[in-house]
C-alpha positions as CSV (number, residue, x, y, z in Angstrom):
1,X,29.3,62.1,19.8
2,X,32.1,61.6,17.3
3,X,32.5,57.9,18.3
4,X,29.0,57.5,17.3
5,X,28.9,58.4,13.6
6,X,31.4,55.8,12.7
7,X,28.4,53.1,13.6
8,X,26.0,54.7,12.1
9,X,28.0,54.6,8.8
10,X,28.6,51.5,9.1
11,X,24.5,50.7,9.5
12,X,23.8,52.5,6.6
13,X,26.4,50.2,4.8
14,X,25.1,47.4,5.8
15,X,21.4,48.5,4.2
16,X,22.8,49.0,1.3
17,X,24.2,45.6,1.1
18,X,21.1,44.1,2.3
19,X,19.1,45.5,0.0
20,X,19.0,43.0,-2.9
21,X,17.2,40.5,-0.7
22,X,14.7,42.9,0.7
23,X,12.8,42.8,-2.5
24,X,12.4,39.3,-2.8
25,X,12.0,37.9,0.7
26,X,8.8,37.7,0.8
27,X,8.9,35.5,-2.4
28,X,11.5,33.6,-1.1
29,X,10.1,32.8,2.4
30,X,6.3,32.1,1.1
31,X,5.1,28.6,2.1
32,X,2.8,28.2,-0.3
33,X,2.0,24.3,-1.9
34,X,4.6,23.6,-4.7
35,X,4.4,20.5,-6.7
36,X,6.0,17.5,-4.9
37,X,8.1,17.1,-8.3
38,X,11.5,18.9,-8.2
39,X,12.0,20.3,-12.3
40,X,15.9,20.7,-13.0
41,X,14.9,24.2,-14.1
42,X,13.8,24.9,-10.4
43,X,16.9,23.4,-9.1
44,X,19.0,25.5,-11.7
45,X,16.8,28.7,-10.6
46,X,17.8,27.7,-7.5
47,X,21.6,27.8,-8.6
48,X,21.1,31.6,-9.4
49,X,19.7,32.5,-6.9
50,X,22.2,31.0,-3.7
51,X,25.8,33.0,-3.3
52,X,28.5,30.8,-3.8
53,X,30.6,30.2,-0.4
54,X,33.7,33.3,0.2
55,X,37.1,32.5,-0.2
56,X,39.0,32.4,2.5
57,X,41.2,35.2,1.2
58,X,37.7,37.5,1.7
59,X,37.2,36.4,4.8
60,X,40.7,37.1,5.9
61,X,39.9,40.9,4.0
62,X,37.0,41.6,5.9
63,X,38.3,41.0,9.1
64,X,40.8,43.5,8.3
65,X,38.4,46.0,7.2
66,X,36.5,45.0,10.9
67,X,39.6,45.5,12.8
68,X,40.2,48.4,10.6
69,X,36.8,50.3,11.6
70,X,37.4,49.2,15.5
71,X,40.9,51.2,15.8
72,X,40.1,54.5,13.9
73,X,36.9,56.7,14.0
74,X,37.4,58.6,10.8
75,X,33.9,59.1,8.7
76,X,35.6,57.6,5.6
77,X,36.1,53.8,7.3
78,X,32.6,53.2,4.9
79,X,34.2,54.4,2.0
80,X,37.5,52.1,2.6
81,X,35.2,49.3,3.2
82,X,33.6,49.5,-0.3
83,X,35.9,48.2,-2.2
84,X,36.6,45.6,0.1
85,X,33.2,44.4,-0.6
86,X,33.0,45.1,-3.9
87,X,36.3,43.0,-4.5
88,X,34.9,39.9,-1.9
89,X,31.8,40.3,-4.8
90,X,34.3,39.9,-7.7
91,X,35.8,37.5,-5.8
92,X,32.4,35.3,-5.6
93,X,31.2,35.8,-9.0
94,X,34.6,34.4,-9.9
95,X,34.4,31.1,-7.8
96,X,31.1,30.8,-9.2
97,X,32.0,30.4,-13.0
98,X,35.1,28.6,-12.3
99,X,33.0,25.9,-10.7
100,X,34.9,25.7,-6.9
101,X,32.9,23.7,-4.8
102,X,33.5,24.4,-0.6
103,X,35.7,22.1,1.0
104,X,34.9,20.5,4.3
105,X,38.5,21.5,6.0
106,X,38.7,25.5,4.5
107,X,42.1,26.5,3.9
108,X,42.3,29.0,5.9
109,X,41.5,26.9,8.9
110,X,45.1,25.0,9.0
111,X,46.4,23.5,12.8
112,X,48.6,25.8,14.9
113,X,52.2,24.6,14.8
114,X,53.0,22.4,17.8
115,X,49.5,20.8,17.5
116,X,48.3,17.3,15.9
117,X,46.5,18.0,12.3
118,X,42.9,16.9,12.0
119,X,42.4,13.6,10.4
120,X,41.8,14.1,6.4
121,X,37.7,14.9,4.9
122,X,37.2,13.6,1.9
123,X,36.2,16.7,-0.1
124,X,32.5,16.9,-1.1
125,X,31.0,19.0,-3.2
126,X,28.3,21.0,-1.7
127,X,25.6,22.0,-4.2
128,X,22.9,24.5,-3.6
129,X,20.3,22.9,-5.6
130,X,18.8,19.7,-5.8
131,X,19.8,17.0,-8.8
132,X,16.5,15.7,-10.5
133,X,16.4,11.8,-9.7
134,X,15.5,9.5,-12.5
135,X,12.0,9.1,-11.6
136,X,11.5,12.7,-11.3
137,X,11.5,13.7,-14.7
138,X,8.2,11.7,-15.9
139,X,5.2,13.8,-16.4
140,X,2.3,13.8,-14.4
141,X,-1.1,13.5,-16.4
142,X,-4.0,15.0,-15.1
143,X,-6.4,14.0,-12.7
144,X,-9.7,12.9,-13.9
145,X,-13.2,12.7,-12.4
146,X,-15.7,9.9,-12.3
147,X,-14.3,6.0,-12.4
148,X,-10.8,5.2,-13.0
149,X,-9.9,5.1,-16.4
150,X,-9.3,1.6,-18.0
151,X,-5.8,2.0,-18.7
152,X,-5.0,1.9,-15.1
153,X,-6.1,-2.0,-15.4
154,X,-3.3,-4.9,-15.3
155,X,-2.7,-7.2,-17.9
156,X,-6.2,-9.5,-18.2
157,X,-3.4,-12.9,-18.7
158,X,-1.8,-13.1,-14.8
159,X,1.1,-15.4,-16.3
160,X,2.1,-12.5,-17.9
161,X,6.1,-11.8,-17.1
162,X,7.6,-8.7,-18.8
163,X,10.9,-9.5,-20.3
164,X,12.6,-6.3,-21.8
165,X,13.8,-3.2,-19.9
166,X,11.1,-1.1,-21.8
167,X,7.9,-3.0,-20.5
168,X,8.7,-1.8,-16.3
169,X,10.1,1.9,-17.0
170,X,8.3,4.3,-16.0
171,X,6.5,6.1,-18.4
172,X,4.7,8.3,-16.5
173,X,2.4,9.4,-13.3
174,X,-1.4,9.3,-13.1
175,X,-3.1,11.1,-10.1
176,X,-6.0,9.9,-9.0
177,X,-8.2,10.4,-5.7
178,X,-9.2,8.2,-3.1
179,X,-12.5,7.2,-3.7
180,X,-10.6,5.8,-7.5
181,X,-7.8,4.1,-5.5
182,X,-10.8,2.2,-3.4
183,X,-12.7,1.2,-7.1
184,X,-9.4,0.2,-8.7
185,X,-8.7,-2.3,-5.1
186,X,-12.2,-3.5,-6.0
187,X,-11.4,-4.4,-9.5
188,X,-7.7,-5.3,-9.4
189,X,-6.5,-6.0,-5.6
190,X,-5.0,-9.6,-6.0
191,X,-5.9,-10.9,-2.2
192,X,-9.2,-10.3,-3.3
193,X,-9.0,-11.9,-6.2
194,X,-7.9,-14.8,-3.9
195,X,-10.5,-15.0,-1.5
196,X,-13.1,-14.7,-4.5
197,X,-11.7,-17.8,-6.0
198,X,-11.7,-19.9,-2.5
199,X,-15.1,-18.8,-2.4
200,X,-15.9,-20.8,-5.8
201,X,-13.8,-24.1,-5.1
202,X,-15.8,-24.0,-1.9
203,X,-19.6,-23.5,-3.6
204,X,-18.8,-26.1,-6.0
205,X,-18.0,-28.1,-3.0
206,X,-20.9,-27.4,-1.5
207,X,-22.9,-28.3,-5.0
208,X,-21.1,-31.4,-5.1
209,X,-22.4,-32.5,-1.7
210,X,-26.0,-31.4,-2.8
211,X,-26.0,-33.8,-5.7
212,X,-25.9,-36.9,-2.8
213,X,-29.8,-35.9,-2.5
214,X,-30.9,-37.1,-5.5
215,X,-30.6,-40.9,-6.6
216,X,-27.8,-42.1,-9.0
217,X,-28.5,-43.4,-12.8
218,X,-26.2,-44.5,-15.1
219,X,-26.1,-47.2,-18.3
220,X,-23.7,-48.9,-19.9
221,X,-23.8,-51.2,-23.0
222,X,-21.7,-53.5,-24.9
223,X,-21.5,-55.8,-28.1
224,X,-19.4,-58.6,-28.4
225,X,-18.6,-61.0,-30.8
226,X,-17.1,-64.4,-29.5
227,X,-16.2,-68.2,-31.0
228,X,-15.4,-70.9,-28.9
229,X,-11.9,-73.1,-29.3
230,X,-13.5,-76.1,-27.9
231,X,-16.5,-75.9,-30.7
232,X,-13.6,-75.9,-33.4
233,X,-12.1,-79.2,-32.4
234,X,-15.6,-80.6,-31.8
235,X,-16.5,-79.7,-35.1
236,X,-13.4,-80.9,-37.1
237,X,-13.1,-84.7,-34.9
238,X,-17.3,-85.0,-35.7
239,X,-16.7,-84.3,-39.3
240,X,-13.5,-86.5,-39.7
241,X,-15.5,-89.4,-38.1
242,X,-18.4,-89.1,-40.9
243,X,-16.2,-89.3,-43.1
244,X,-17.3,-93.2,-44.1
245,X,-20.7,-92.3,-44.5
246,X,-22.8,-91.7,-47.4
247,X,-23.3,-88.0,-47.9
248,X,-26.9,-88.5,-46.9
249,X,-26.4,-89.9,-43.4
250,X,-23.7,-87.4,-42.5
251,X,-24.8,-84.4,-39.6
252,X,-23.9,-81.0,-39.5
253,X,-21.8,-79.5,-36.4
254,X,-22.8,-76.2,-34.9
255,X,-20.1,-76.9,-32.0
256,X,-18.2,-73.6,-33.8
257,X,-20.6,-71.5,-34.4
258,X,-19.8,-67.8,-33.8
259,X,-21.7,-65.3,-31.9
260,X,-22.5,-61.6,-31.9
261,X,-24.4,-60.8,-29.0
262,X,-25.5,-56.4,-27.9
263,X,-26.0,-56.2,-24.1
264,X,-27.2,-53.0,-22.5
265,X,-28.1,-52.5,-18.6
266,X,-29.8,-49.2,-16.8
267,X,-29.4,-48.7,-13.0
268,X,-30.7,-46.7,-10.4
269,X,-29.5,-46.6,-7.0
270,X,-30.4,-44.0,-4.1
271,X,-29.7,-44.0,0.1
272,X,-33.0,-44.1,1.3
273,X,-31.7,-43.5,4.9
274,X,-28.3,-42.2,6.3
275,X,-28.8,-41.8,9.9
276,X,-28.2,-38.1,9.3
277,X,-25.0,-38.4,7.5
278,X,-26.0,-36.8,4.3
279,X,-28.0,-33.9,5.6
280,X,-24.9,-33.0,7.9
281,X,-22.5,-33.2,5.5
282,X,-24.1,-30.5,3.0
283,X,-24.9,-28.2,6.4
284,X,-21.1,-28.4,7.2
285,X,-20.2,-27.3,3.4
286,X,-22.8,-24.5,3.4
287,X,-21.7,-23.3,6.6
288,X,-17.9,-23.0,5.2
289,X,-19.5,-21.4,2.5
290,X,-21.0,-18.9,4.4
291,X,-17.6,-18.7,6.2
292,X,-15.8,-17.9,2.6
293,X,-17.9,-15.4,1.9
294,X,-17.7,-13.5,5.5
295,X,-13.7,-13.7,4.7
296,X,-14.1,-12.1,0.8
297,X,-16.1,-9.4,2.9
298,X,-13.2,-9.2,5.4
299,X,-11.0,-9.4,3.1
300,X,-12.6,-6.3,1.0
301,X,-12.7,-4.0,3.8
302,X,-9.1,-4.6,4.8
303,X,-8.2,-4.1,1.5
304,X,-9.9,-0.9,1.6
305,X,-8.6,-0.2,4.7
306,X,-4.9,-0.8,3.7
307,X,-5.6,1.4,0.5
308,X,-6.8,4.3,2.4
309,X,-3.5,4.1,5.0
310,X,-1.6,3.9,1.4
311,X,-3.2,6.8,0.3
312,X,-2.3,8.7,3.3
313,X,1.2,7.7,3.8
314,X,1.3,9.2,-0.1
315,X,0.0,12.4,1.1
316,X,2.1,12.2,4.0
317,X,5.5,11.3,1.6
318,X,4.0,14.7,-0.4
319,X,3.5,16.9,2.4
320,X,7.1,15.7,3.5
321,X,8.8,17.0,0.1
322,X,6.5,20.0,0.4
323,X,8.1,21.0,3.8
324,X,11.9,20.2,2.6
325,X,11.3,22.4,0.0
326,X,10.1,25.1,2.0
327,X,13.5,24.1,4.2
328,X,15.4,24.3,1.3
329,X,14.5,28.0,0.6
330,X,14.5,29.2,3.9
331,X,18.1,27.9,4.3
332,X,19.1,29.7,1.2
333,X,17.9,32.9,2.0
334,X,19.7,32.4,5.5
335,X,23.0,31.3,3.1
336,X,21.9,34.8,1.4
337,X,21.6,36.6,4.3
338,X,25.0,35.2,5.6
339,X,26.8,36.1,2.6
340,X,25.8,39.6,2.8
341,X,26.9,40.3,6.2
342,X,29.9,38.9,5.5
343,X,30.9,40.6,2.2
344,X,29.8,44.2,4.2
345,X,31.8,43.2,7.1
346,X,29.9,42.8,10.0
347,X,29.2,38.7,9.6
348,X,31.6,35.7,10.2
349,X,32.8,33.2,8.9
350,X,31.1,30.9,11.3
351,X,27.6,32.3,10.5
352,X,28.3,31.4,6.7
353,X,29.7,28.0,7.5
354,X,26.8,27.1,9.6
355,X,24.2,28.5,6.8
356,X,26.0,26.3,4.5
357,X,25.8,23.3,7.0
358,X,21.7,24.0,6.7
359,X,21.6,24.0,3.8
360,X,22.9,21.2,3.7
361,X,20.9,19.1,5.9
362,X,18.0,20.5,4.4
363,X,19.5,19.3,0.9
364,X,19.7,15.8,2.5
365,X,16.1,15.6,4.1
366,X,14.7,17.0,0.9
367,X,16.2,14.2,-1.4
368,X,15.2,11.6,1.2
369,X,11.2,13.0,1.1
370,X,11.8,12.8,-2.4
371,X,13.2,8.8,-2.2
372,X,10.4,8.3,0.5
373,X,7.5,9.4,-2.2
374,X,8.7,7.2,-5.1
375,X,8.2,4.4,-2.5
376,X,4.8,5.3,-1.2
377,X,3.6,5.7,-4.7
378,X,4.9,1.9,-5.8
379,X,3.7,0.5,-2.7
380,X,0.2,2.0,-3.3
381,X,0.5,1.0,-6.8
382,X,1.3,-2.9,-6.0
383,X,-1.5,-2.8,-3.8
384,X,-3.9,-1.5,-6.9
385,X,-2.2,-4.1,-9.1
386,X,-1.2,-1.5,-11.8
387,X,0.9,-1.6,-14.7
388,X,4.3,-1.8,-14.2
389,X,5.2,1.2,-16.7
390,X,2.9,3.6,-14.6
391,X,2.6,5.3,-11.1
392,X,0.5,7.6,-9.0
393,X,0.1,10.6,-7.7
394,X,-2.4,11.4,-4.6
395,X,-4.8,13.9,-5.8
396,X,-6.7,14.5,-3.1
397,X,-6.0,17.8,-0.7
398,X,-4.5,16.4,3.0
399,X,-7.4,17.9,5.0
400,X,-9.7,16.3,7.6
401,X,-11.5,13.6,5.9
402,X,-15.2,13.7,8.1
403,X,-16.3,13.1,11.6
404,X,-17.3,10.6,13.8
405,X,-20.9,11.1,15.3
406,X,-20.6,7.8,17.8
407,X,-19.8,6.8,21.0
408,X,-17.1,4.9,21.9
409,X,-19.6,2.1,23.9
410,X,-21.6,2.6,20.2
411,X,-18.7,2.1,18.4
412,X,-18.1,-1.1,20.2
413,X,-21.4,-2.7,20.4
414,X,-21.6,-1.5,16.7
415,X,-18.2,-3.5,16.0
416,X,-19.6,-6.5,17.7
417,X,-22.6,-7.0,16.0
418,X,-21.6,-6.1,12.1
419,X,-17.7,-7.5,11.8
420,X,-17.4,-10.5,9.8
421,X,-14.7,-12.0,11.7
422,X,-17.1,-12.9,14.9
423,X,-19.5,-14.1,12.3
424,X,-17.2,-16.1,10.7
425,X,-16.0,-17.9,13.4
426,X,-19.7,-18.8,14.6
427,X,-20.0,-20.5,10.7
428,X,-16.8,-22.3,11.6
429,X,-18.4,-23.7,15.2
430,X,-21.7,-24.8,13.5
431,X,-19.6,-26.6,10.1
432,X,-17.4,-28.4,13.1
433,X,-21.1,-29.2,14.9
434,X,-22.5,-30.8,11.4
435,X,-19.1,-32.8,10.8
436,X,-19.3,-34.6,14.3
437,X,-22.6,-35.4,13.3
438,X,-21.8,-37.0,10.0
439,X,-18.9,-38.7,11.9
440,X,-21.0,-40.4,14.9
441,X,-23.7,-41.3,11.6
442,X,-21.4,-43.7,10.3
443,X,-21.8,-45.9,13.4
444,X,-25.7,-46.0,12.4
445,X,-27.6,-47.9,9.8
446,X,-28.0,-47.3,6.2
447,X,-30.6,-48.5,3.6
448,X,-30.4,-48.6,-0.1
449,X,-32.3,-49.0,-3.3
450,X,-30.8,-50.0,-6.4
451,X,-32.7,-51.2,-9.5
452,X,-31.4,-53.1,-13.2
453,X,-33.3,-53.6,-16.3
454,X,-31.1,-55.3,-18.9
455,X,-31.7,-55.7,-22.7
456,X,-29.9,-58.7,-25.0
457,X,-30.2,-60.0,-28.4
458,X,-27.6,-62.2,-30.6
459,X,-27.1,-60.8,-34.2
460,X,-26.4,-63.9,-35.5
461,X,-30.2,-65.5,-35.0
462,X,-33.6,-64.3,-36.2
463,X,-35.0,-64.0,-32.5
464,X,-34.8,-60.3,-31.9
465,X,-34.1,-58.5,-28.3
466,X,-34.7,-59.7,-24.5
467,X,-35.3,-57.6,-21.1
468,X,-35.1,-58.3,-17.7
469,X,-34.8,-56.4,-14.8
470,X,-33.7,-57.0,-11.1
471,X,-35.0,-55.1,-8.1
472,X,-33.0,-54.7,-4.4
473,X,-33.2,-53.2,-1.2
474,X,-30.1,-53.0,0.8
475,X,-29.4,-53.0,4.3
476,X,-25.9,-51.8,6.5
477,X,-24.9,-51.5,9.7
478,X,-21.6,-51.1,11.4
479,X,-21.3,-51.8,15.1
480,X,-18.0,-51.7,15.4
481,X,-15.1,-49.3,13.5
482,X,-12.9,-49.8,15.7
483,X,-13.4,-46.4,17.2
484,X,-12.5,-44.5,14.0
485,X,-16.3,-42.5,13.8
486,X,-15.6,-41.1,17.6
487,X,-12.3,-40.5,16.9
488,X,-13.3,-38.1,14.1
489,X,-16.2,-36.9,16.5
490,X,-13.4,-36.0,18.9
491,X,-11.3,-33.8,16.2
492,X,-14.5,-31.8,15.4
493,X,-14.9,-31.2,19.2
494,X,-11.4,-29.9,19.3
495,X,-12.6,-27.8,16.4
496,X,-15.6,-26.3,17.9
497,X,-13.5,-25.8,21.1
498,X,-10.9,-23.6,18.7
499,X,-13.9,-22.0,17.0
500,X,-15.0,-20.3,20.2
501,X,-11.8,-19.2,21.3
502,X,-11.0,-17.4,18.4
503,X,-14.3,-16.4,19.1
504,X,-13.4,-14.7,22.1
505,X,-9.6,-13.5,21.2
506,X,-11.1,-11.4,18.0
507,X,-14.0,-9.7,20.2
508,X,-10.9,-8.8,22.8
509,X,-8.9,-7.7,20.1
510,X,-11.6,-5.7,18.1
511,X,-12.6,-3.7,21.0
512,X,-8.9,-2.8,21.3
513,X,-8.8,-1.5,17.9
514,X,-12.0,0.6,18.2
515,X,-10.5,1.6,21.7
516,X,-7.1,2.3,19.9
517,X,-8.7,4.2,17.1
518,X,-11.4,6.7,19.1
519,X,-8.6,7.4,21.3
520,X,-6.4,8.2,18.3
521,X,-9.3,10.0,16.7
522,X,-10.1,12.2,19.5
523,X,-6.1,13.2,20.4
524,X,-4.9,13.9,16.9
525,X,-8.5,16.1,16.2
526,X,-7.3,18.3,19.3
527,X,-3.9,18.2,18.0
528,X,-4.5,19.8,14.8
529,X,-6.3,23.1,16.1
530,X,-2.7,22.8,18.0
531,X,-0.8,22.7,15.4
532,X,-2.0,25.1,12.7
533,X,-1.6,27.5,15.3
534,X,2.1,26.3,15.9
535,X,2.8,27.0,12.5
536,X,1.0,30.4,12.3
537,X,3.4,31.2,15.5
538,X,6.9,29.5,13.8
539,X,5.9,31.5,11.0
540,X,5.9,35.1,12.8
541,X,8.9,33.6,14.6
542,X,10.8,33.1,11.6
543,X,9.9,36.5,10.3
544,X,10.8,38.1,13.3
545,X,14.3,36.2,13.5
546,X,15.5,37.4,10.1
547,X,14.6,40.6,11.0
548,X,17.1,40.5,14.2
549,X,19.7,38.8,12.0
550,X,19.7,41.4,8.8
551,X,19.1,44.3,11.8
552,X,22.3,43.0,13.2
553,X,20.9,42.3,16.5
554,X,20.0,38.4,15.9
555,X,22.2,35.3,15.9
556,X,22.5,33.1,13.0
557,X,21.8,30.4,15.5
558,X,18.3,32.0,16.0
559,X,17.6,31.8,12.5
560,X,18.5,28.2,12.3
561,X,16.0,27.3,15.2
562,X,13.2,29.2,14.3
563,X,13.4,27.3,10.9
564,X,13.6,24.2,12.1
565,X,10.7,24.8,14.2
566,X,8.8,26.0,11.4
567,X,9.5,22.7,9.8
568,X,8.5,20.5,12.5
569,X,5.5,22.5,13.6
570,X,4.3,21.7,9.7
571,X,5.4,18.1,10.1
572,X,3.2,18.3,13.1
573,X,0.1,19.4,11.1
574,X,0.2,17.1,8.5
575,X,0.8,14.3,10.8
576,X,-2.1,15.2,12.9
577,X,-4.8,15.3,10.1
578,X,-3.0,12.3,8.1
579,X,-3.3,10.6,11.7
580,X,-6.9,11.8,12.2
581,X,-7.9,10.4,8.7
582,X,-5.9,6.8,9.6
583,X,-8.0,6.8,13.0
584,X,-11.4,7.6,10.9
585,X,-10.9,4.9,8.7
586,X,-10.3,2.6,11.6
587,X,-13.4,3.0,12.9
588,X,-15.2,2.5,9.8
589,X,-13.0,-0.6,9.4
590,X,-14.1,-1.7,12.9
591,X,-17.8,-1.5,12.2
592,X,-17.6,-2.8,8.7
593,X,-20.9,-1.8,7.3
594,X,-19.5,1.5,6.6
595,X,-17.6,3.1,4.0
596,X,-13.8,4.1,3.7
597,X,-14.4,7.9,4.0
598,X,-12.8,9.3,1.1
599,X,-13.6,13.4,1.0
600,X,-14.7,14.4,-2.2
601,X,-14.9,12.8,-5.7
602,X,-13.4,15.5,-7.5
603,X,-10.2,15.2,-8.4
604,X,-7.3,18.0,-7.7
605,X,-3.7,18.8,-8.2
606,X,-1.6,17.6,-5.2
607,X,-2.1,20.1,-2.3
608,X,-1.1,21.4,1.0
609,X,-2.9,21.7,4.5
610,X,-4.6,25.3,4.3
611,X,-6.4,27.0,7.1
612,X,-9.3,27.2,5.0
613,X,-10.2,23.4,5.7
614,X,-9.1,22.9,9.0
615,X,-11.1,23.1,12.8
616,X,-10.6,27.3,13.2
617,X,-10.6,28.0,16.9
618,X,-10.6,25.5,19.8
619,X,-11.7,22.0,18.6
620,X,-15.0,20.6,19.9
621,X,-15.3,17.9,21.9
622,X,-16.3,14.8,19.6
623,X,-19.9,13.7,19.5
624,X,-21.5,11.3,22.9
């Protein structure tokens, strides 16, 4: 009985050290959505809040007072251990304002004599808060409903290059939704852009084989003013030669007479008959039109596709630094609740060297999430062709984005009859079709019209204008080019043959991805009934293990599992709707003639996964 009230004094003890962080816990272990921004004045609360690592010379003063406790059975061992703990505090609070950081080789852990030293650490220090990154200091503007606003537009001159620092920093971070990520692709996306100009070069193509219908007219007119060389020394022997004669008998020369003569011509010309070159040259250009535009419509729900998978690697970059930061606290209050059990004598110095180690690594991922964000949003950015001076936010919640209400053999036959790809490639086969036919037409005969009416009149003479006119009708045939026309007919064969097998490899290839995506829709809309009960579980579990660790009955190794379940079992979620939403938009993608779902229009602040919009209970079975 005697050897009994020794422990229970030391129990009560360790309450009463444990009862600072009693109050706050469950403040300091709620998972609730924070902003995916880290403020230095969280990262300085932070600083408060964590106990600095113990010297070594505590540590070496508790497990006296421990060894102390063991050998005697006197009620005052609490009492004598008071002080201790009370001095390890000092002690702390001392480190603390001094600014010593932990080492990663402790002193008090130096090689036995005899024995080969460890190889040298560098020392590190280890900092219980997160430093702010450059790019985490900008401020985030609110979200706003309806269309994007116009600022988010790029600069109307694309030859634009900035040239100073100050036009690409940052200058701040606009959240928008889904739905305005998908109008701003529309408006700004520069593959699009591409496509819509080959889709112009090729429909003034197509109106420049057009104009070969009609007939050709054109004019031209000159005046001319001439005076002959020969005429001059005509004239001047004629007139030296009457030189002997009486004024009255001499002649007058008109050998050098000058001239100034206006000519004008009009002519007409048409092919009256191709042998079916013509008319299968202006079917081969409208059927590459029609090809263009199938690709812009590719092109556009690709685009949208890519935007949406942007969008969700955001949220899934946001969720990610959500999750850290929970880590982060969790392993603080575990470096809290190490600390504790130390100073009152009943922890080690293990258990506070591995909190610190989680800490750690939960420092670590958190800065990477936060590294892995800043990416996400630039790469969604390039892909809405923004301004270089501003970035994005996701401001849509991460929950499930609809339901699919088709079969998979639907979704297939669907797929085949609206993608533009298959389509395409049929334009392709007939504009190959219409090319060997204006090929073989050159082999065939042609007949053409072409008509002149001319005007004249000399300046130089009283007699006014003259017309004319010449009429002709032409006639061409080549028997033999040497085999050039076949030759060509061959190349569009070769063509058509491609054509068709591209045909064939895209309608393989597009059942895959409808395959690919119902499967992914189906396994990741079971997984996420799963998984929010994984994390309603790791949360209890966690719960449970602090209360075994502060009770004295729990591990510190126990602690550290439960939490890193906690934070894969969230991981899990979020991957499982984000995957869900990817496989959603894949089918819409697959079928074409459906839109990107993109949840609601309104805009939010960044979110979390919450129960309240997830499957509750067993998931049904999707729709037959």
């Amino acid at each position: 009985m005697g050897s009994s009230r020794p422990l229970v004094a030391v129990g009560v003890g360790v309450l009463v050290a444990l009862s600072y962080t009693s109050a706050g816990y469950s403040q300091e272990h709620d998972l609730n959505p924070v902003t995916a921004v880290v403020a230095q004045s969280s990262s300085e609360a932070h600083a408060e809040k964590v106990d600095e690592p113990l010297l070594d010379k505590n540590a070496t003063q508790s497990d006296k007072m421990i060894a102390g406790s063991s050998q005697s059975d006197k009620p005052d061992k609490l009492e004598r251990s008071q002080p201790t703990t009370k001095k390890a505090g000092e002690s702390a609070s001392t480190n603390q304002r001094s600014g010593q950081t932990a080492q990663a080789n402790p002193a008090g852990l130096t090689p036995a004599t005899g024995t080969t030293p460890a190889s040298v650490i560098p020392t590190l220090p280890v900092t219980p808060t997160i430093p702010a990154l450059p790019f985490q200091s900008l401020p985030i503007g609110p979200a706003k409903s309806g269309m994007p606003p116009e600022y988010l537009n790029p600069n109307p001159n694309p030859l634009s290059l900035p040239t100073r620092p100050e036009e690409v920093r940052l200058r701040g971070i606009q959240p928008i939704t889904l739905q305005q990520a998908l109008e701003l692709a529309k408006r700004n996306n520069r593959d699009l852009q591409l496509a819509t100009e080959v889709l112009q070069r090729v429909r003034a193509s197509l109106r420049q084989s057009q104009a070969a219908r009609y007939p050709t007219i054109g004019a031209n007119g000159q005046i001319s003013q001439s005076r002959s060389a020969s005429g001059q020394l005509s004239e001047a022997a004629q007139t030296q030669a009457q030189q002997s004669l009486p004024p009255a008998l001499r002649q007058n020369s008109n050998s050098d007479q000058q001239s100034t003569v206006l000519n004008g011509t009009v002519q007409v010309g048409y092919d009256i008959y191709t042998s079916g070159r013509r008319p299968a040259q202006i079917r081969a250009v409208e059927q590459q039109v029609r090809s263009e535009e199938l690709q812009v419509e590719a092109t556009l729900k690709q685009v949208e596709l890519d935007i949406a998978n942007a969008y969700y690697n955001l949220q899934d970059s946001d969720e990610s630094v959500r999750i850290q930061q929970a880590a982060v606290r969790n392993a603080e209050a575990s470096l809290r609740d190490s600390a504790a059990l130390e100073r009152a004598g009943i922890g080690t110095r293990l258990d506070l060297l591995r909190a610190q180690v989680q800490l750690a690594n939960a420092q670590q991922s958190l800065v990477t999430s936060l590294g892995t964000q800043q990416i996400r949003r630039r790469e969604l950015a390039q892909l809405l062709a923004l301004p270089p001076y501003i970035n994005l936010a996701a401001a849509d919640p991460v929950q499930v984005a609809g339901v699919w209400d088709m079969s998979l053999e639907q979704s297939i036959v669907t797929a085949f009859k609206n993608r533009a790809e298959l389509e395409q490639f049929l334009a392709q086969r007939a504009a190959a079709e219409q090319q060997k036919k204006a090929a073989l037409a050159s082999l065939g005969p042609t007949v053409a019209f072409n008509f002149q009416y001319n005007i004249l009149n000399n300046l130089r003479d009283q007699l006014g204008f003259a017309d004319g006119f010449s009429t002709s009708l032409g006639f061409q045939w080549n028997f033999f080019d040497g085999g050039a026309a076949r030759a060509q007919a061959s190349q569009q064969d070769a063509n058509i043959a491609q054509a068709e097998t591209n045909f064939a490899n895209t309608r393989e290839r597009i059942q895959l991805q409808v395959e690919t995506a119902y499967t992914n829709l189906g396994t990741n809309f079971l997984n996420i009934g799963t998984n929010r009960q994984a994390v309603e579980q790791a949360r209890e579990a966690l719960r449970l293990a602090r209360l075994r660790f502060q009770a004295g009955v729990g591990t510190q190794t126990e602690v550290i599992n439960t939490e890193n379940d906690l934070t894969r079992a969230e991981g899990n979620l979020v991957t499982a709707v984000l995957n869900y939403n990817r496989a959603l938009a894949s089918l819409n993608r697959s079928v074409t003639n459906l839109p990107i779902p993109a949840g609601s229009t309104t805009p939010t602040l960044p979110k979390t996964v919450t129960n309240s919009n997830l499957p509750i209970g067993t998931p049904a079975p999707l729709l037959r």
